[in-house]
C-alpha positions, 0 to 999 in steps of 0.5 A: 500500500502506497504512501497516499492509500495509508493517509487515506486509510488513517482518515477514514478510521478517524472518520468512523470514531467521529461517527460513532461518537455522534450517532443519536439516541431514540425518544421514547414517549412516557405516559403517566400511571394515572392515566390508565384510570378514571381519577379526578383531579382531586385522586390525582393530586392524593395518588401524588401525594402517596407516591411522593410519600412512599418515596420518602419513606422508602429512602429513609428506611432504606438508609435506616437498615442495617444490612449494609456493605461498606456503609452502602445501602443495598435496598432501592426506593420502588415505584414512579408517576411514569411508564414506558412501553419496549419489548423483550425477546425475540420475537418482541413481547410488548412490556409496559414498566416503571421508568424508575430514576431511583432505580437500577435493576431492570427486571420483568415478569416471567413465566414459570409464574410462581406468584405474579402480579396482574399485568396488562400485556402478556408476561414473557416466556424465556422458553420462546425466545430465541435470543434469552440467555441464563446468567451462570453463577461465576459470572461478575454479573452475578458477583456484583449483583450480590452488593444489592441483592441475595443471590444463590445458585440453583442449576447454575444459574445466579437467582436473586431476591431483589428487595424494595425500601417499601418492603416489595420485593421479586425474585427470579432468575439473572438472565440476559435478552434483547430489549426493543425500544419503539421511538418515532424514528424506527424500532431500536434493539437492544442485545444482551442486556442483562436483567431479571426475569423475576417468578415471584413477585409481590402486588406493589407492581399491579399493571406495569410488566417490572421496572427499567432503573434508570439509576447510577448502580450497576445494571440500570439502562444507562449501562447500554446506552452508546453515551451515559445520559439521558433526558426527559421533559415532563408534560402538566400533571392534571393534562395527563399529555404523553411525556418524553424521554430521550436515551444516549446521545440523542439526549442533549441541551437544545438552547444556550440557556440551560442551568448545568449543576454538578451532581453530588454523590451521597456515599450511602446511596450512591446510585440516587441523583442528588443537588447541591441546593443553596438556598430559596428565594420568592420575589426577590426576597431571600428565606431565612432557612437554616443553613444546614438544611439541605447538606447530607449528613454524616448517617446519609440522610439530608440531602436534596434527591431530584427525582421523577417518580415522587409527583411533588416537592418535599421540603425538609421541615426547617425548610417546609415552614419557612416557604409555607409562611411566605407563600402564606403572606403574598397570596391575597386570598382567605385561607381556606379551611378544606384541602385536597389531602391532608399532606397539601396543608397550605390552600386559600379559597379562589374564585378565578379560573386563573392563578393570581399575580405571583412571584417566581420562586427560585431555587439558588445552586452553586453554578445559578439559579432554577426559575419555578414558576407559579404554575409549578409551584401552586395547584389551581382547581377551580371546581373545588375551589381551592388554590394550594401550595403543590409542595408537602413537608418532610421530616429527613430530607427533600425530593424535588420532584415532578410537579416543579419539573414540568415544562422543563427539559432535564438532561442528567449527565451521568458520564460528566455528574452533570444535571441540566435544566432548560425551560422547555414545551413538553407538549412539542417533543420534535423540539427536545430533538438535537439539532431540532429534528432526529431525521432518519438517523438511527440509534445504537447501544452498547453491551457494557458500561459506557462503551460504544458497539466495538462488534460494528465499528470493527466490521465497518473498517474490515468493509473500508480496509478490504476496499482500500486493498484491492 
């Protein structure tokens, strides 16, 4: 091969690394648990109340237990306001799951059924599908599975008992599959992901197929995506519009007016995302919070955790109190002595189809400020009545939850421990798009933690290598 043909083959092997790296993600439409039932706005905003509770006291225990290994928790927090449709096997079978931010192990139901829950699609059968693999024992998947849940060995294959902090739990049998994600430009598969194929269940799951974790631990889906990150961009609660979410490298910043903060690592739970809050101001005027109020603790509770399956914002009490009594004094309403739930302690009496003249309220970080408008931070139901504060009290830490995300695109970064904010229409996912329109471009994963498809890249520069030789 002459001078010129090795330039040119040293150009187009930079050329494939480039490509690789820029290929996009897939969009995938998230719809929200209550949808699929007749609820009032009234039981919409309570079932949000209980997730958002649940949530909290799942975390607190799971801090709280004492089955640890290297002062690291092992339970995960369960349940979440948004599910996702994909497929398992092959050929596909539909699954509707939890997308779970709080969450690593992707898992479904499969037959044989020992104790299942009720689900809406059909539960899966390894025995017809010709791509299902077993996970042996000796295998490190197995090895590390053991830091979260008791494994044992039965016919050489790695079982499981994956507990949750609200006492759920299923067990099954670590096995590997090809997922199918549906995304507006075309199906995406997935091969290989290791994930567990779960016999016995208990009833906290009832009509999902298990949950896709999308969590910092070991085994959630950001460890088959071609780039660590993701984004979702949630729609208003009481729509009930579809919501999006964006996987790998299709999940991007599409303004140059997003909020980039560092993610903090809470060494007990290091899987959870959790934000350096500073501080809280409305209308300009700074509240006097005690400063301590959002640090994480030595024990590992305290902290702010941003999560998509708690509905509302808690507030730990020191904080609750003093945002309550601010609110309190702008709103030139009566208070009123009826709620929608007893956890939305803070509501006023209102005539108006429209929310009042109120301030912003501004969460302040180290790198800037989160910009909450009224309509993220106050409910407004004219049939009741009734407009309330949308944030409830909590006794050991704060969730920032989904409820004051809406309308905003969230780009969690979890190769750079970035999270990004940026205000958004989620009613338009075309705009959420990298360069505004994902086109025909197509999707790849990988098969191991923050890697590219190594099998593709090699076959492409066998087919360019051959060419240039002959």
């Amino acid at each position: 091969m002459d001078k010129i043909s090795l330039i040119f083959a040293h150009l187009l092997v930079g050329i494939l690394f480039i490509c690789l790296s820029c290929i996009a993600g897939t969009q995938v439409s998230l719809t929200h648990v209550d949808s699929y039932g007749s609820y009032s706005k009234s039981e919409i905003i309570s079932r949000g109340v209980e997730r958002a509770t649940s949530r909290h006291e799942a975390i607190r225990s799971t801090l709280e237990q004492s089955s640890t290994l290297n002062g690291q928790s092992r339970l995960q927090s369960s349940g979440s306001s948004y599910l996702m449709e994909l497929s398992i096997g092959t050929p596909p079978v539909p699954l509707v799951s939890i997308m779970d931010t709080g969450s690593n192990l992707i898992w479904t139901q499969c037959v044989p059924c020992i104790h299942c829950f009720q689900q809406t699609t059909p539960i899966f059968n390894p025995a017809k599908s010709t791509s299902f693999n077993t996970v042996s024992c000796n295998s490190d998947a197995c090895t590390r599975l053991q830091f979260y849940s008791r494994t044992t060995c039965t016919s050489a294959k790695c079982q499981y008992t994956y507990g949750y902090a609200d006492k759920s739990s299923t067990t099954g049998s670590l096995s590997k599959e090809t997922f199918t994600f549906a995304s507006k430009s075309g199906s995406v598969s997935v091969p290989n992901v290791v994930f567990g194929c779960s016999t016995n269940s208990t009833e906290s799951f009832d009509n999902t197929s298990g949950i896709v974790g999308l969590s910092m631990g070991d085994f959630s889906l950001i460890d088959y995506l071609d780039s660590p990150k993701f984004s979702y961009c949630l729609t208003p609660l009481l729509d009930m519009s579809t919501s999006t979410l964006l996987l790998g490298s299709g999940a991007c910043l599409i303004s140059n007016n997003a909020l980039s903060i560092p993610i903090v690592i809470n060494p007990r739970i290091p899987s959870l995302y959790y934000l350096n809050l500073k501080g809280i101001s409305i209308g300009g005027d700074t509240l006097q919070i005690p400063t301590n109020s959002f640090n994480i603790n030595s024990d590992g509770t305290g902290g702010v955790i941003i999560d998509s399956g708690s509905t509302f914002t808690g507030l730990i009490s020191s904080a609750y109190v003093v945002v309550r009594e601010k609110v309190g004094s702008i709103v030139n309403l009566p208070l009123s002595k009826y709620t929608v739930d007893p956890a939305i302690d803070l509501c006023f009496e209102s005539k108006s189809n429209s929310m009042p003249n109120m301030p912003d309220m501004i969460f302040h970080f180290d790198t800037g400020d989160f910009i909450v408008p009224k309509e993220n931070y106050m409910l407004l139901l004219p049939g009741s009545g009734l407009l309330c504060l949308a944030m409830i009290e909590f006794p050991t830490l704060s969730i920032f939850g989904a409820y004051q995300q809406q309308n905003t695109h969230i780009l969690y970064n979890v190769g750079n421990k970035m999270l990004s904010f940026e205000q958004a229409q989620c009613n338009k996912p075309q705009q959420l798009q990298c360069g505004g329109t994902n086109g025909n471009r197509t999707t790849t994963f990988s098969s191991g933690r923050f890697s590219s498809s190594p099998s593709l890249f090699f076959l492409i520069l066998q087919v360019f290598v051959a060419l240039i030789f002959t």
